[in-house]
C-alpha positions as CSV (number, residue, x, y, z in Angstrom):
1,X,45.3,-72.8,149.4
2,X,46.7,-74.2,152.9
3,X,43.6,-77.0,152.8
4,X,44.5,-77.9,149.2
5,X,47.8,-78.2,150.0
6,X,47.1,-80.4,153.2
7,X,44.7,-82.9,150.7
8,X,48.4,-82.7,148.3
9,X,49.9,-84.2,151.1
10,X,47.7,-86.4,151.7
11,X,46.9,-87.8,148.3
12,X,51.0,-88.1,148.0
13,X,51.1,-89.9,151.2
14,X,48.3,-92.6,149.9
15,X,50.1,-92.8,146.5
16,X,53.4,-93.4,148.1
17,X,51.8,-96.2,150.6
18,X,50.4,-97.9,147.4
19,X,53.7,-97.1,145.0
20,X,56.0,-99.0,147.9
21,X,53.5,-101.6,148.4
22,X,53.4,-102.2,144.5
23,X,57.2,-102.7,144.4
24,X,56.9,-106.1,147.1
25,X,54.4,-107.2,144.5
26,X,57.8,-106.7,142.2
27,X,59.2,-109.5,144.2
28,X,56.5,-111.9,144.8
29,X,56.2,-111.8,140.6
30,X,59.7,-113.1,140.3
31,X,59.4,-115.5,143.2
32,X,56.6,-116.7,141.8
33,X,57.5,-117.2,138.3
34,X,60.9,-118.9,139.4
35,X,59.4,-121.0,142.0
36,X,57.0,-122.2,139.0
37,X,59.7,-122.8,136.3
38,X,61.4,-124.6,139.2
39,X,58.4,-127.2,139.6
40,X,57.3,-127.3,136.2
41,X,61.4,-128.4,135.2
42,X,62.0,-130.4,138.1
43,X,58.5,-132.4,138.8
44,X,56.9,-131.5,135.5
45,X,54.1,-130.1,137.4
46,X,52.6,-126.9,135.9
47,X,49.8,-124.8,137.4
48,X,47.2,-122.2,135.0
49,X,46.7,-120.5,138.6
50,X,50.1,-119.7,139.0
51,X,50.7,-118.8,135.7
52,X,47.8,-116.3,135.4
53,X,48.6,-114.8,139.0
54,X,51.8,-114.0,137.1
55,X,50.3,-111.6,135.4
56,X,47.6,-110.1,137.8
57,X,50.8,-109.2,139.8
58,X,52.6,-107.3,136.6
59,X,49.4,-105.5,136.0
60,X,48.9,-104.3,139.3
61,X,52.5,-103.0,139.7
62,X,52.1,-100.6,136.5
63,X,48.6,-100.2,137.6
64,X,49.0,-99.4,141.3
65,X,51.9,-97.6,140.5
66,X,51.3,-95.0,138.0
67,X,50.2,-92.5,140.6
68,X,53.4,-92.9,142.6
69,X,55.0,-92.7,139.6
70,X,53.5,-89.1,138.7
71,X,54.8,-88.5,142.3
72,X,58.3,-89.1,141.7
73,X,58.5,-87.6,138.1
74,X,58.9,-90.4,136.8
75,X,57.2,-90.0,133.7
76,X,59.0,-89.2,130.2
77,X,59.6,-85.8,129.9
78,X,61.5,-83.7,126.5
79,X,64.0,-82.6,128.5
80,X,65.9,-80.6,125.7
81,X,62.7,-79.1,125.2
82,X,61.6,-78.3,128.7
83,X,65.1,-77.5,130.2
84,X,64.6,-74.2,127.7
85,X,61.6,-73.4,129.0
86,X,61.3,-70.9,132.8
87,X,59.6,-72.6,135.4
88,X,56.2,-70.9,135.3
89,X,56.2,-71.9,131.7
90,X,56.8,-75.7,132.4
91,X,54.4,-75.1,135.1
92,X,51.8,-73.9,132.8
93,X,52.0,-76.6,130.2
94,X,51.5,-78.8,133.3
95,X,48.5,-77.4,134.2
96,X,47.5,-77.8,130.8
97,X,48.3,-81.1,130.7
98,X,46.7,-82.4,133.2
99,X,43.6,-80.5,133.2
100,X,42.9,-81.6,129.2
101,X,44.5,-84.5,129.1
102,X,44.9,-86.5,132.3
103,X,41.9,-85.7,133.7
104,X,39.4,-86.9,130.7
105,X,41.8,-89.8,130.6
106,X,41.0,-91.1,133.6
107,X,37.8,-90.7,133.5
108,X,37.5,-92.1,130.3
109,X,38.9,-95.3,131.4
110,X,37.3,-95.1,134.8
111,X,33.8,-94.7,132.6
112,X,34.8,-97.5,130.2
113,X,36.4,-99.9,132.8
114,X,34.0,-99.7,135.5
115,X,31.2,-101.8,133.7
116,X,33.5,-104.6,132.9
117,X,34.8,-105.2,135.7
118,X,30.5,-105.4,137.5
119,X,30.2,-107.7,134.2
120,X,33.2,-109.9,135.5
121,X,32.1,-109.0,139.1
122,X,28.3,-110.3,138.6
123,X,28.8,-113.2,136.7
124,X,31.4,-114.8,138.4
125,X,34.0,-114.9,135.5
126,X,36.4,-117.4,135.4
127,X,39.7,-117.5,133.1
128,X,39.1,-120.4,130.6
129,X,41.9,-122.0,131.1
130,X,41.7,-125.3,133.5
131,X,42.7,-124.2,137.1
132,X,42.9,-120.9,136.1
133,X,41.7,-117.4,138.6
134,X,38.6,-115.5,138.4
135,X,38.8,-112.4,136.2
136,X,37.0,-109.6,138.3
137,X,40.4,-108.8,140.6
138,X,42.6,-108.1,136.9
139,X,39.3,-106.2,135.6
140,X,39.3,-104.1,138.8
141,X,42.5,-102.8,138.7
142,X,42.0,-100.7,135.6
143,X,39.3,-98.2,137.2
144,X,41.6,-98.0,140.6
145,X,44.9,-97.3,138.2
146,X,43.4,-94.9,137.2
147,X,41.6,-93.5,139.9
148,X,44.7,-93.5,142.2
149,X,46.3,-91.7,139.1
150,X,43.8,-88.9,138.3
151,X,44.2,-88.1,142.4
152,X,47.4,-87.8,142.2
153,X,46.7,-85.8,139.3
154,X,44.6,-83.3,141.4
155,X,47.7,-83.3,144.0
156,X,49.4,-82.3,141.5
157,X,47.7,-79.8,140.1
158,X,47.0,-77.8,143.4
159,X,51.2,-78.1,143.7
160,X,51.6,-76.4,140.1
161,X,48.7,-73.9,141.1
162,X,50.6,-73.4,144.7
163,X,54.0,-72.6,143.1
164,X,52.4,-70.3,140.3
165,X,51.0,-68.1,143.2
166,X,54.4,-67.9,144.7
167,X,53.3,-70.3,147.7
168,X,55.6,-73.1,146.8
169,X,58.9,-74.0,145.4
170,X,58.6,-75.3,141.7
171,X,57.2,-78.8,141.9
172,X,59.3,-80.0,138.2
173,X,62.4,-78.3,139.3
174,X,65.2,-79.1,141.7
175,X,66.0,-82.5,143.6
176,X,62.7,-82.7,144.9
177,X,61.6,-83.4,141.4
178,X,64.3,-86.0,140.9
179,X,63.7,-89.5,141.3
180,X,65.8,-91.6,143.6
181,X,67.4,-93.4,140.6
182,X,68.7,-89.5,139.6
183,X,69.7,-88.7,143.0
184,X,71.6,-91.8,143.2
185,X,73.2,-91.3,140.0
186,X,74.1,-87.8,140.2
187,X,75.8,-88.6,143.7
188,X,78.0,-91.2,142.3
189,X,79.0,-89.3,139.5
190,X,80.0,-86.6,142.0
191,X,82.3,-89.1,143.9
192,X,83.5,-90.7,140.6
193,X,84.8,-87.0,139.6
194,X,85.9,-85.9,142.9
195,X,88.1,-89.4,143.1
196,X,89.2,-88.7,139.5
197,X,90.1,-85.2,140.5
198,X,91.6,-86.1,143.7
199,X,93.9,-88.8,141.8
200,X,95.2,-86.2,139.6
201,X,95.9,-83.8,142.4
């Protein structure tokens, strides 16, 4: 279990590289997208290119970053449902989850995406638009999403396995499971009641 554990690691580590990297590509969207309302208002210049990068930006971002965002927890979870549930329990149906449903998922789409993007790849594909961006880079990020996300999937899995062996602390419990947005939440709700509290005092 030590090796798995060590390929966890590392698997997080590449999806955490990729999920940071993603959120620049946050940025560049909107500086892009201001930049060309900007020109296209101002000179009455308009660029297909620009436009269409637009969007091969958004797409990586959720692409890219759906493995980072299995990571962090980020994912919807019934939490009235699974708050009533102990650990190994919500462990289990993780294991289950993944297993049955994440996995042939991703491979699914790997399977179905793959082919399309050669196609695109091949041929040379170009967006139909005048000026407009070859297609294979858009068509290419479907098979990585989802490759990046079935690996974190297998990180994943080895953590739920790891913690049901009694080699590691639960995975979906705690702070560690929290995302940063929760942390930072929960610690400025703490201050805001502590100030409260300290006012009435």
């Amino acid at each position: 279990m030590t090796g798995l554990l060590s390929l966890s690691g590392l698997i997080d580590r590449l999806n955490t590289l990729i999920g940071k990297l993603s959120m620049w590509l946050v940025l560049l969207t909107t500086l892009i997208s201001a930049g060309n309302a900007i020109v296209r208002k101002a000179f009455d210049i308009s660029s297909n290119g620009l436009l269409e990068i637009q969007w091969y930006l958004f797409a990586a971002v959720f692409m890219l970053g759906a493995g980072y965002g299995f990571l962090k927890n980020s994912h919807v979870r019934i939490d009235f449902i699974s708050s009533r549930l102990s650990a190994r329990t919500r462990n289990w149906i993780d294991v289950g989850g993944i297993v049955l449903v994440l996995f042939p998922l991703c491979i699914l789409l790997i399977l179905l995406s793959w082919p399309f993007f050669m196609s695109a790849f091949n041929s040379g594909e170009m967006s139909q638009n005048a000026g407009g961006l070859i297609r294979w880079p858009a068509y290419l990020l479907i098979p990585v999403g989802f490759a990046l996300l079935a690996l974190q999937g297998v990180s994943e899995l080895i953590k739920r396995l790891a913690f049901l062996r009694g080699q590691l602390d639960d995975p979906i419990g705690g702070d560690h499971a929290k995302s940063d947005d929760q942390l930072a939440a929960e610690r400025l709700e703490k201050e805001l009641l502590d100030k409260l509290q300290s006012g009435k005092a």
